[in-house]
C-alpha positions as CSV (number, residue, x, y, z in Angstrom):
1,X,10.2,32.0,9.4
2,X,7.2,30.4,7.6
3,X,5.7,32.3,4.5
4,X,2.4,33.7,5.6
5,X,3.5,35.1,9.2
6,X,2.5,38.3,10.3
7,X,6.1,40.8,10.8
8,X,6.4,44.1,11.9
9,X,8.8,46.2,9.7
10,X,9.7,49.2,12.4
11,X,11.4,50.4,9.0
12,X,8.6,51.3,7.1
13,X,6.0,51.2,10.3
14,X,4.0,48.6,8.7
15,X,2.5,44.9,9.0
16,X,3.2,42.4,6.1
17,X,2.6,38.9,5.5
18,X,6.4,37.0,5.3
19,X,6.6,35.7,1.8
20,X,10.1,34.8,1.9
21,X,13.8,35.9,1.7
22,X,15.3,37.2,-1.5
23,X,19.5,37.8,-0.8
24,X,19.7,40.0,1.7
25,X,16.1,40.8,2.2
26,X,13.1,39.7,3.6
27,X,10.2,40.6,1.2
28,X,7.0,41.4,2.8
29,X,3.6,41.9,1.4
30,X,0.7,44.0,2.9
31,X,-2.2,42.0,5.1
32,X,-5.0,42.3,2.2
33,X,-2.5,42.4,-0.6
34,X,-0.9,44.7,-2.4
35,X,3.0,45.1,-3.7
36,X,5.3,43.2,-2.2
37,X,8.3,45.2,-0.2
38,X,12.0,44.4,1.3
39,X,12.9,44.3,4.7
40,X,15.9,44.5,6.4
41,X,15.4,40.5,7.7
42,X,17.4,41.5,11.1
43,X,14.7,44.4,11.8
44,X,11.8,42.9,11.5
45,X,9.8,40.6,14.4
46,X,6.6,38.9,14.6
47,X,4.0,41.3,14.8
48,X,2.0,42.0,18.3
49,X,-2.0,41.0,18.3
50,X,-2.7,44.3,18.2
51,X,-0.9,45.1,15.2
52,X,-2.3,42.0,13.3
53,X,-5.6,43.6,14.4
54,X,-5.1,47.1,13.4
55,X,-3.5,45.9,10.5
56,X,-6.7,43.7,9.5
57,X,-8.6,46.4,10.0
58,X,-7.0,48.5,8.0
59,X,-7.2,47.0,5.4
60,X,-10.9,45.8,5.4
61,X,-11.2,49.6,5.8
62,X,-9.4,50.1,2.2
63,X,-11.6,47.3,0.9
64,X,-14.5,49.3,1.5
65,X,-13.5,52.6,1.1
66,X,-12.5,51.5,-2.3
67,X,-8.9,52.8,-3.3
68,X,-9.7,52.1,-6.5
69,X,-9.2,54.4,-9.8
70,X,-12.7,53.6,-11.9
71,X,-12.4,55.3,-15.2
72,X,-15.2,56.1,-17.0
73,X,-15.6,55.3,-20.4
74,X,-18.5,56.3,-22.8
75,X,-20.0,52.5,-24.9
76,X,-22.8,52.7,-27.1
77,X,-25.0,49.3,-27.2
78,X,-26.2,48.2,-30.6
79,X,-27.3,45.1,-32.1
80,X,-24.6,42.2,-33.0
81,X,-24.6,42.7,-36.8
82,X,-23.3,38.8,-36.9
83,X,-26.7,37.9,-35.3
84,X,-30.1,37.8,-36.8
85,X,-33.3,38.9,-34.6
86,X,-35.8,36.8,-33.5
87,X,-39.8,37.2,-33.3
88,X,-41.7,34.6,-32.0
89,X,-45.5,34.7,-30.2
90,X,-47.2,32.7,-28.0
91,X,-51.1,32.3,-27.4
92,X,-52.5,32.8,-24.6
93,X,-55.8,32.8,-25.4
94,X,-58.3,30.2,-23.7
95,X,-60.9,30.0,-21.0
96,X,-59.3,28.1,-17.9
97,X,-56.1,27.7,-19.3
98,X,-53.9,29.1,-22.5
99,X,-54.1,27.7,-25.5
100,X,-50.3,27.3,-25.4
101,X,-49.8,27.2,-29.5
102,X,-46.3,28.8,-30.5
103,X,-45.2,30.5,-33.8
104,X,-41.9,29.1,-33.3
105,X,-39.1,32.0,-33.9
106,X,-38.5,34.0,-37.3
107,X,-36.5,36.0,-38.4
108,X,-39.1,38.9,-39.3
109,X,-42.5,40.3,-37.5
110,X,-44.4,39.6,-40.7
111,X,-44.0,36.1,-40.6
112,X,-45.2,36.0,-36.9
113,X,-47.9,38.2,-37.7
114,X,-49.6,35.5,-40.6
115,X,-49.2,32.9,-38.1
116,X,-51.2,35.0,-35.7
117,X,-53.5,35.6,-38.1
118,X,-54.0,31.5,-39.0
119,X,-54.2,31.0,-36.0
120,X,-56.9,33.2,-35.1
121,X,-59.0,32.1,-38.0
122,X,-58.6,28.4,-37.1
123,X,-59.6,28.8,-33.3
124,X,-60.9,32.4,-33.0
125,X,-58.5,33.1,-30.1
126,X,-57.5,36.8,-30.2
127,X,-54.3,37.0,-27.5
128,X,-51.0,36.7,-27.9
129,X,-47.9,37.6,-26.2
130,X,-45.3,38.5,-28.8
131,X,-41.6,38.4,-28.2
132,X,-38.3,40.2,-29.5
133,X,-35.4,38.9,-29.2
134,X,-31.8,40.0,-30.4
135,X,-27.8,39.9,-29.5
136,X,-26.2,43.0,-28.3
137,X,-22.7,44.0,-28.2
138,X,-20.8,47.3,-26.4
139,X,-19.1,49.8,-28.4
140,X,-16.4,52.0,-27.2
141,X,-17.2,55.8,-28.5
């Protein structure tokens, strides 16, 4: 029998995939996975299209029913202490089109902040779009 056929076990009632013999057994694993069982090798016999169907469906069934086990568990997010922050702006002053000019990134507000301000005073343009960037990590509580 090739690894990968379709069996009926009439032992256990159920539909496996043929994975191969191991001493006396044939061990069988469930269509969509799962653990791996033994046969009795003279028992089993290729399984019927129907019960590769029903078996199929079965198990697309468990797929999206989900017999999974999700735990829950409470993380707190806070900022990567190993990482600095970054501020950086970006003007978008101008008639037709922004200006385009960029602080480049710092690591405090202030410093963006006196770049807004020569910035202003050299052009007179009065927008800016400011942004914040940092690193987060998750932290079991």
């Amino acid at each position: 029998m090739e690894p990968g056929t379709l069996v009926y076990d009439p032992q256990t009632r159920r539909v496996g995939a043929f994975q191969a013999r191991l001493g006396p057994y044939a061990l069988l694993r469930p269509v969509g996975g799962g653990r791996e069982w033994e046969a009795d090798p003279a028992g089993i016999r290729p399984a019927t299209q129907e019960e590769r169907l029903a078996a199929g469906v079965r198990a697309a069934n468990e797929r999206s029913t989900g017999r999974r086990l999700f735990r829950y568990v409470p993380y707190s997010i806070v900022q990567d202490p190993s990482a600095q922050p970054e501020y950086e702006a970006y003007c978008v002053s101008g008639d037709e089109t922004e200006c385009g000019a960029a602080s480049g990134t710092f690591a405090h507000p202030a410093d963006v902040e006196e770049w807004q301000r020569r910035h202003a005073q050299e052009t007179r343009h009065l927008r800016y779009r400011r942004s914040f960037a940092d690193y987060a990590v998750l932290e079991r509580q």
